[in-house]
C-alpha positions in Angstrom: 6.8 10.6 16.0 4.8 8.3 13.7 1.6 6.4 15.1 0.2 5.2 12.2 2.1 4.4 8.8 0.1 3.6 6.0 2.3 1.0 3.7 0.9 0.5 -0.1 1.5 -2.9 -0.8 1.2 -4.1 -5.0 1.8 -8.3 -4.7 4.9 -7.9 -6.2 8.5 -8.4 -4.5 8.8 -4.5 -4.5 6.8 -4.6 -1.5 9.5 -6.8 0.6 11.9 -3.7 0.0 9.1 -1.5 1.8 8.2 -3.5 4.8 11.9 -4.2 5.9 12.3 -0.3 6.1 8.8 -0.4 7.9 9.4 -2.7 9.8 12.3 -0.8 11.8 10.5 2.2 11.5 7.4 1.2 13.3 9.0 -0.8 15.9 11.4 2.4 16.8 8.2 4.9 17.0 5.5 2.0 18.1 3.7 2.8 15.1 0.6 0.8 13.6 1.2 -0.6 9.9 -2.1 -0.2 8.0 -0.9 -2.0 4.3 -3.2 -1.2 2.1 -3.5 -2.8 -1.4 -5.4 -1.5 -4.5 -6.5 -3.8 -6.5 -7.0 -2.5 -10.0 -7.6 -5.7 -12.3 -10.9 -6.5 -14.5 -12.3 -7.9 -11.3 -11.6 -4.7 -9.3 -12.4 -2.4 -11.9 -16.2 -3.7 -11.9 -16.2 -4.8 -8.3 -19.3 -2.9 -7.4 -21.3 -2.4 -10.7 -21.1 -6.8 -11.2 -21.2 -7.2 -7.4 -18.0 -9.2 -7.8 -17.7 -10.4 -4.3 -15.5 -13.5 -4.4 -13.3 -13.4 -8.1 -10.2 -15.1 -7.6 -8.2 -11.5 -8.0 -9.7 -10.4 -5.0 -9.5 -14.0 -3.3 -5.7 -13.8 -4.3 -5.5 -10.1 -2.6 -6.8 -10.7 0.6 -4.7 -13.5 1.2 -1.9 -11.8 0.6 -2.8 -9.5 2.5 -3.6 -11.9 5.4 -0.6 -13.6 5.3 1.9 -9.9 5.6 -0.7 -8.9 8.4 0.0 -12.9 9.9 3.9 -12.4 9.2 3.8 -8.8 11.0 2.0 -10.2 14.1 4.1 -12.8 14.6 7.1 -10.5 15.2 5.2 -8.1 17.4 3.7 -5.5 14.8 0.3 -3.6 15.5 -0.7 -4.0 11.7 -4.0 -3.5 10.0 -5.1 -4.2 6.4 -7.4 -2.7 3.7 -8.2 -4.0 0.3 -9.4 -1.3 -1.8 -11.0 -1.2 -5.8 -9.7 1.6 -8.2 -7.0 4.0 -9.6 -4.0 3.0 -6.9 -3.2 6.6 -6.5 -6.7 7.6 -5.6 -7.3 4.9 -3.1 -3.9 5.7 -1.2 -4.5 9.6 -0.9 -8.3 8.7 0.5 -6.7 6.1 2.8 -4.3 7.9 4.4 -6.8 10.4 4.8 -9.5 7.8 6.6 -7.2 5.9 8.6 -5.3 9.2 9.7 -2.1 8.0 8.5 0.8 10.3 9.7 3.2 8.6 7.4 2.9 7.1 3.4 5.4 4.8 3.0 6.3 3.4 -0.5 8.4 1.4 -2.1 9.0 3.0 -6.3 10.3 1.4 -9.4 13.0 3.6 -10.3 12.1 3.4 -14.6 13.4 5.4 -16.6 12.4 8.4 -19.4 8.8 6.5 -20.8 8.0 4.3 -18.3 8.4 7.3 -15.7 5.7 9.2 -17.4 3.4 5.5 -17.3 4.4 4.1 -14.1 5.3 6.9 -11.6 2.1 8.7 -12.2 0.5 7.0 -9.1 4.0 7.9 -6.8 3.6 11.1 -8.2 0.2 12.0 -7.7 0.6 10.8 -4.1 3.5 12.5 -3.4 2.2 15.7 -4.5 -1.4 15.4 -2.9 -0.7 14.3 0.5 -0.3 16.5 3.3 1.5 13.7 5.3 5.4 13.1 4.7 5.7 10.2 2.0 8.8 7.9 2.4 9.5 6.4 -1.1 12.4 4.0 -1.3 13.4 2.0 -4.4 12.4 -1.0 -5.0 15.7 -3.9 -5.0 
């Protein structure tokens, strides 16, 4: 069914909601976990235009990363990571596209009225752009 599911992480506890579900789900189809996080701090933001190799946002970001891709390879998981600069919503749609994801999944917030408009734009815009099925679950 699903061969490779792309999982946007954020380095918050959101994300714990995501890879339990993903977790399940890739060990019933076999599937590879690619998590991806977008970083989208100062650091980020001017990543390539300062040639900010090593700021401690993106030091931060790839170990987290490295330690979810240690976690998921110690139980078994095929799991991949990408660290990527920019607008989160961006990044995910042209990840998904590179790594030929087959699945998006994501964990959401679940605001309310305001904070919808500000903070689901990027669930949104995924959601509506992808040609891949996206799997959104909220975040406990």
């Amino acid at each position: 069914m699903y061969k490779r599911i792309l999982v946007p992480v954020e380095h918050s506890d959101a994300d714990r909601t995501i890879i339990d579900h993903v977790r399940a789900l890739a060990k019933m189809c076999g599937a590879t976990v690619v998590l991806l996080h977008v970083a989208d701090g100062w650091a980020a933001r001017a990543y390539d235009e300062l040639r900010l190799r090593d700021s401690k946002e993106i030091r931060e970001d790839r170990a987290y990363l490295d330690a979810l891709v240690a976690e998921l390879q110690a139980q078994g998981f095929a799991v991949e990571s990408r660290l990527a600069m920019g607008d989160p919503a961006t990044e995910i749609i042209k990840a998904a596209e590179a790594e030929g994801a087959d699945l998006v999944a994501m964990a959401t917030h679940g605001h309310r009225f305001v904070k919808d408009i500000l903070l689901g734009a990027t669930v949104n815009k995924v959601r509506h752009e992808l040609k891949v099925p996206v799997l959104l679950l909220q975040a406990r």
